[in-house]
KOLBA-337027 format. One line per 10 residues: for each residue x, y, z of C-alpha. Coordinates in steps of 0.2 Angstrom, whole numbers, always signed. Each point is the difference from the previous one (the first is absolute). Example, Ala and Ser with C-alpha at 12.3 -4.5 7.8 and 13.67 -1.06 7.14 Angstrom:
! KOLBA-337027
+62:-22:+39  +6:+17:-3
***
This chain:
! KOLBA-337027
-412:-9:-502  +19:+3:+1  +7:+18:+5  +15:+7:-5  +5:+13:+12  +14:+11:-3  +8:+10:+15  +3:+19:+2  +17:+5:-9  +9:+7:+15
-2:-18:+8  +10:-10:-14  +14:+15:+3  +3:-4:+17  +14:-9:+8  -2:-18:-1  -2:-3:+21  -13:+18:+0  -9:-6:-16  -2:-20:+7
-7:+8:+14  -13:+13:-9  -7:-17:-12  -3:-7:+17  -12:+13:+8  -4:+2:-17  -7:-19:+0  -8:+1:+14  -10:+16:-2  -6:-8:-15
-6:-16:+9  -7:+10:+15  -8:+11:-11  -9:-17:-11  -2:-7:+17  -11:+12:+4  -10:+0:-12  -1:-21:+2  +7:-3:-15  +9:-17:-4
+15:+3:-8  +18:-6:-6  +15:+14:+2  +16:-6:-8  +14:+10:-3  +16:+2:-13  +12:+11:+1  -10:+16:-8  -16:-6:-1  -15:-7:+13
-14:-12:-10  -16:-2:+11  -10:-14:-4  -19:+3:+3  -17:-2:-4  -8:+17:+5  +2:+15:-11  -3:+8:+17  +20:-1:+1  +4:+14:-16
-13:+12:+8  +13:-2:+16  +18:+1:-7  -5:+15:-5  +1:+6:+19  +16:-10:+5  +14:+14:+1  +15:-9:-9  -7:-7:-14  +2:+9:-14
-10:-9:-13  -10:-16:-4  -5:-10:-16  -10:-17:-2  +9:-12:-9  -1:-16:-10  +15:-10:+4  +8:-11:-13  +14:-9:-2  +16:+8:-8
+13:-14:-5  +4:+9:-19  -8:+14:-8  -10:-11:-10  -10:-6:+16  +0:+20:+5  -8:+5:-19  -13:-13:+0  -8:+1:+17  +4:+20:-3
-10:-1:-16  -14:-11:+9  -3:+10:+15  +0:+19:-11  -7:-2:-15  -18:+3:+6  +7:+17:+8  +9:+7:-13  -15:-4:-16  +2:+13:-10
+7:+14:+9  +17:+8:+2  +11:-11:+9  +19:-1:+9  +8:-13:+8  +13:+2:+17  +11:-14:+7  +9:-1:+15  +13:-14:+6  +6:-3:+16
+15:-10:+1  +9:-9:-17  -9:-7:-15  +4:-4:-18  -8:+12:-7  -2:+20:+5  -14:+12:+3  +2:+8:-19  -2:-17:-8  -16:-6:+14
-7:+18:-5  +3:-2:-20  -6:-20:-2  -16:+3:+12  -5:+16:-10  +1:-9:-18  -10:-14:+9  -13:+12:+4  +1:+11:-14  -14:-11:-9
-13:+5:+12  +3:+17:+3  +0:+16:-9  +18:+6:+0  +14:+0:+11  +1:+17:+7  +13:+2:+14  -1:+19:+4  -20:-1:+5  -7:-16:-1
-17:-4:+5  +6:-17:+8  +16:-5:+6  +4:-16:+2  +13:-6:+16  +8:-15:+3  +13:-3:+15  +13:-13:-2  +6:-8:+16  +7:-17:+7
-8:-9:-17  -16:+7:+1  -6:+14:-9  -15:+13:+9  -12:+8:-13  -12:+15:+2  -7:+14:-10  -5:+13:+15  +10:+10:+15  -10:+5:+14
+12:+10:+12  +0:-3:+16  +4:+17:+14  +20:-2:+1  +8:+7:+15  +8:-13:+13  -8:-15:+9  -8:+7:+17  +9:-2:+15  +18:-1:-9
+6:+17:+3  -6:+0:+20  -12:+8:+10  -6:+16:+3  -16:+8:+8  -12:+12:-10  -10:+13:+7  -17:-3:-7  -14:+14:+2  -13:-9:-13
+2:+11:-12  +4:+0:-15  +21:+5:+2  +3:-12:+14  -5:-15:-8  +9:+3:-19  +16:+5:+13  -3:-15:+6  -3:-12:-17  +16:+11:-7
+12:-8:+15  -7:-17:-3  +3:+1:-19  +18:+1:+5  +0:-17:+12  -6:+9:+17  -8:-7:+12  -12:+10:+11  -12:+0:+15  -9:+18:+1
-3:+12:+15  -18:+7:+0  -1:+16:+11  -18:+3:+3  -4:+15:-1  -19:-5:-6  -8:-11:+13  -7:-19:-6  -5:+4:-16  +16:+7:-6
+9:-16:+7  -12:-9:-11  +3:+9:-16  +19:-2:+3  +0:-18:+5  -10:-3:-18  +15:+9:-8  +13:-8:+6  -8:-16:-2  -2:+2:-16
+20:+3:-2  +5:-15:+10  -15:-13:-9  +4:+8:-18  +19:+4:-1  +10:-6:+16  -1:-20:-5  +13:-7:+12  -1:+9:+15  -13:+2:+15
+1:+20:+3  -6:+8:+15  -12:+17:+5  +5:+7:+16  -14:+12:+2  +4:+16:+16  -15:+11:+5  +8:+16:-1  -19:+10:+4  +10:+6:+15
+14:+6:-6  -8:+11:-14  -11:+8:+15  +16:+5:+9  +7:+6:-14  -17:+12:-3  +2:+5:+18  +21:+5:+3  +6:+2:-17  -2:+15:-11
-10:-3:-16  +13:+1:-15  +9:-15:+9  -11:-12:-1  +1:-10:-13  +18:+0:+0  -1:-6:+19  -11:-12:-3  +10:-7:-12  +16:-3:+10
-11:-8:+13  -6:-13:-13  +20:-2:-4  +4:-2:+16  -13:-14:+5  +3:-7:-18  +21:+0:+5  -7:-10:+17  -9:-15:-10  +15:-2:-14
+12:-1:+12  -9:-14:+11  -5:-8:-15  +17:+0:-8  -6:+12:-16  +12:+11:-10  -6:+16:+2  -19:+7:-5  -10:+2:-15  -10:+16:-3
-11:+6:-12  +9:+18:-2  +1:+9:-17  +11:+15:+1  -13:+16:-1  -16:-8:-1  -6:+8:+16  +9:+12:+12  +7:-12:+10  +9:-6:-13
+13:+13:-6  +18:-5:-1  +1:+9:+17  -12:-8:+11  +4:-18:-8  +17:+5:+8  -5:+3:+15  -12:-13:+3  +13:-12:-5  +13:+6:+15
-16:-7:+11  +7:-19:-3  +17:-8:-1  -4:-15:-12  -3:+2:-17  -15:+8:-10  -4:-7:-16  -10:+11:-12  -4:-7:-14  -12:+13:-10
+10:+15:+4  +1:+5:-19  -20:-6:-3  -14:+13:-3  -17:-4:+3  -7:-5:-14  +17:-14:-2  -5:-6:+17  -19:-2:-2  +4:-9:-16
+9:-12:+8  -15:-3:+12  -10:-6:-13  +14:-13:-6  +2:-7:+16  -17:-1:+5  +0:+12:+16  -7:+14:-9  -19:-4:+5  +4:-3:+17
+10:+16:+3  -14:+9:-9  -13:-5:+15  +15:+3:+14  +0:+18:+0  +18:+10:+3  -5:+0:+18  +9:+13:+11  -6:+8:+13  +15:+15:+0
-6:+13:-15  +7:+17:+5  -3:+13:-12  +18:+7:-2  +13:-15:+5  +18:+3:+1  +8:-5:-18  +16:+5:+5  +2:-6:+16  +16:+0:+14
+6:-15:+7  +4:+13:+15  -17:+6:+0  -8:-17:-3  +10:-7:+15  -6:+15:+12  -18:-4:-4  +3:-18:+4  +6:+3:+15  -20:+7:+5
-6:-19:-2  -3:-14:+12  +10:-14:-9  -6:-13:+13  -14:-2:-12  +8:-8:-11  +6:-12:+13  -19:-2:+4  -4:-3:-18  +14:-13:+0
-11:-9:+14  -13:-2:-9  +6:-4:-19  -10:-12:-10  +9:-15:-11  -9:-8:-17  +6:-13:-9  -5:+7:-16  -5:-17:-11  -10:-7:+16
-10:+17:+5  -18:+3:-6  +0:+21:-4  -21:-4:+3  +4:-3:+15  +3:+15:+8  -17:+7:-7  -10:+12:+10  -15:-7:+0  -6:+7:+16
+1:+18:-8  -3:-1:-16  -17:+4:-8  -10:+2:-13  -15:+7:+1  -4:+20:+10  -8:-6:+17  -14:+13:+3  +5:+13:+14  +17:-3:-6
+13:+15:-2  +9:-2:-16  +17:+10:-1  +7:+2:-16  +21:-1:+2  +5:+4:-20  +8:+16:-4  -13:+17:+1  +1:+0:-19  -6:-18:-3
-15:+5:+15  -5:+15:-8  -4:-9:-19  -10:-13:+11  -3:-8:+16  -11:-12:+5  -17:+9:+7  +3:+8:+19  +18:-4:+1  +12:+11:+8
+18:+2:-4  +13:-3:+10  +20:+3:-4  +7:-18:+4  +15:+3:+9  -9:+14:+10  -14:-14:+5  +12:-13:+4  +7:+14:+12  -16:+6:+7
-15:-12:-3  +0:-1:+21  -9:+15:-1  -15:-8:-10  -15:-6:+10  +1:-17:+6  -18:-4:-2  +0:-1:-18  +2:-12:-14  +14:+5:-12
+1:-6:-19  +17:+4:-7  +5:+0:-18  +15:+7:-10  +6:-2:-18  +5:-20:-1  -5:-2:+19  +17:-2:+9  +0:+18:+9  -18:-3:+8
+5:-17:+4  +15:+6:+12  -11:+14:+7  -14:-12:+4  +13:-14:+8  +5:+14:+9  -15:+7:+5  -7:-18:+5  +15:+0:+13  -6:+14:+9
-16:-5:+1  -9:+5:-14  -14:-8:-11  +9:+3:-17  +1:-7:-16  +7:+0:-17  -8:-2:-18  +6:-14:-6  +9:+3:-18  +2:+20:+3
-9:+14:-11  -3:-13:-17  -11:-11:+12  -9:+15:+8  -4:+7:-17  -10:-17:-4  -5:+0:+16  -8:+17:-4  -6:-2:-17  -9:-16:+6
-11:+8:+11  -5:+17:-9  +10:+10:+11  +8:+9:-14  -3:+4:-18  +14:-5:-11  -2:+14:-11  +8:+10:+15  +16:-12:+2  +14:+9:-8
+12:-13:-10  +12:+0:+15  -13:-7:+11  +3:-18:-8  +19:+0:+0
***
């Protein structure tokens, strides 16, 4: 099979030194990214065209993730010495195609030739006009293509576009703030459409679980799209420094000071690592933090530069783009963990006021977070292997106290039988003042909030536990055993 594979327009408009140097990265992302897949292969390249050689079909599935190229074809190649050469095999190849339906023909030269486009076009069509319904050049149900270059001529009915943008890793460097949902990672896939490389910075805020469900989401980035480079999760337990800021800061702040501690660490890591600036997930007004006023302040946090892609998004643009790229699923099950939900936060905030409340917190715990900061190589790490098997259950030990950590609403309409609520951010604040000679099942909506309370709980010395799949598994669980009718399960219950 033999692959003609066009490159993104701005590419061929570049300078000749900038362009040389985009086809090359461009080259070898497609080889890396065929490589990977253990594909054997032949990349050669003209002046305005790649053609992969190739056995697999496996390969047009992939250049449809390679940032750069802009479309594909397969082709029959002939040879192209006179038109007469060109009609025949044309005529051969395109006959079958075009039975009885409305036809058109294109021709493209590269290079000088005897003969022109019009009159490749006009021969080609009478050839095939016999077969063939009608010419009809406005809508046709079957165009043919033929490529004329270096005395050979390229011919293919169908287009298949590739995802355009520039080759990875040929506009530089940069590191994105990656939460696991579902604004990080489309941030993130919008800079790497436009040739940037990235590593991510993971601030935990969500215990193993969380690390987990991030780790799957930027996997998926670097295995699907980032074909060339080897990116890297840096990963920060920040646990501590949200409980300092719950104990010195006044509630409306913070978010917003949570935030410039994540740009602060996230300035440390670019700088070290020789990354231009940091990647967020921000889209002006989507929550309070994100007014045009507080996204002003939180930039005067950092010196380098803050890319923010999805600025101009709204929601329903951004989960869309989740489903394309394939993180959608994931950041579904990775909840918008954050541990800082005041009622009223500050929309228009000071940076004089935002500074003076800073100046309440114990920064030597960033240092201390810095001490202890976690490196993946994204290609090599196995997500499964930060499971928590050791707290994680599935069945309701008898004796067991089961705390139900969903909203009041979602405990009200159901809950499994003998649970008691318990506000999450509350619990993780006070669960020492629970008995220690219990047994504690833990379950939430998707089973990342009861899985940070039980880690936590486990470190002080507790026997505590989280249902494994959240509030869907618990349901079956329930159902299984006769615990509840399902007639008394509003709808809600199985979302």
């Amino acid at each position: 099979m033999l692959i003609l594979i066009r490159f993104s327009g701005e590419i061929t408009t570049k300078a000749r030194g900038t362009r040389l140097r985009f086809l090359k990265r461009l080259a070898h992302n497609i080889a890396t990214a065929l490589r990977q897949a253990s594909l054997s292969f032949q990349l050669d390249q003209e002046h305005s065209r790649f053609f992969l050689e190739t056995e697999s079909p496996q390969a047009l599935e992939i250049l449809t993730r390679v940032f750069g190229v802009h479309s594909f074809s397969v082709v029959q190649r002939r040879s192209a010495h006179t038109l007469e050469e060109i009609v025949e095999a044309g005529s051969a190849l395109a006959r079958e195609a075009v039975a009885g339906k409305r036809f058109a023909v294109r021709a493209q030269r590269a290079g000088r030739t005897a003969y022109s486009s019009l009159e490749v076009e006009r021969a080609l069509g009478a050839a095939l006009l016999p077969y063939a319904h009608r010419v009809d050049l406005t809508h046709p149900e079957v165009t043919v293509h033929v490529e004329i270059r270096n005395g050979d001529a390229y011919f293919f009915t169908e287009k298949t576009l590739g995802p355009g943008g520039l080759p990875v890793g040929a506009s530089g460097r940069a590191l994105a703030l990656i939460s696991g949902g579902f604004d990080s990672a489309v941030a993130s896939w919008l800079m790497l459409k436009r040739g940037v490389a990235l590593d991510y910075l993971f601030c935990n805020l969500g215990g193993t679980l969380h690390e987990q469900g991030v780790l799957r989401v930027v996997k998926r980035l670097a295995s699907d799209w980032s074909y060339g480079d080897r990116p890297r999760l840096y990963a920060l337990d920040f646990q501590p420094l949200v409980r300092e800021l719950q104990a010195k800061v006044h509630k409306s702040y913070w978010q917003l000071l949570l935030k410039r501690l994540m740009y602060r660490a996230a300035e440390r890591v670019a700088k070290q690592h020789h990354c231009t600036g940091i990647v967020t997930g921000e889209a002006i007004g989507q929550v309070s933090s994100q007014t045009l006023r507080n996204l002003a302040v939180l930039s005067q946090a950092v010196r380098v530069p803050l890319w923010r892609p999805l600025l101009g998004f709204n929601k329903d643009e951004i989960i869309a783009l989740a489903r394309r790229i394939g993180t959608y699923e994931i950041s579904a099950t990775v909840e918008e963990y954050c541990a800082i939900l005041p009622q009223r936060p500050v929309t228009r905030a000071s940076l004089r006021a935002v500074l003076a409340e800073e100046e309440k917190l114990d920064l030597g715990l960033l240092e201390r977070a810095f001490a202890e900061l976690k490196l993946y190589d994204v290609h090599r790490v196995d997500p499964d292997s930060l499971s928590l098997p050791e707290i994680e259950i599935e069945e309701i030990p008898e004796g067991a106290v089961v705390i139900d950590l969903r909203s009041p609403s979602a405990y009200q309409a159901w809950h499994y039988p003998g649970a008691i609520y318990m506000d999450f951010f509350q619990a993780l604040r006070e669960f020492t003042k629970l008995d220690r000679s219990r047994v504690y099942v833990l379950y939430c909506e998707l089973g990342l909030k009861s899985a940070h309370l039980a880690e936590e709980m486990r470190a002080a010395g507790y026997r505590a536990f989280h249902f494994k799949g959240g509030f869907p598994k618990l349901i079956r669980h329930a159902l299984a055993r006769d615990l509840v009718p399902p007639e008394l399960l509003p709808p809600s219950a199985w979302s």
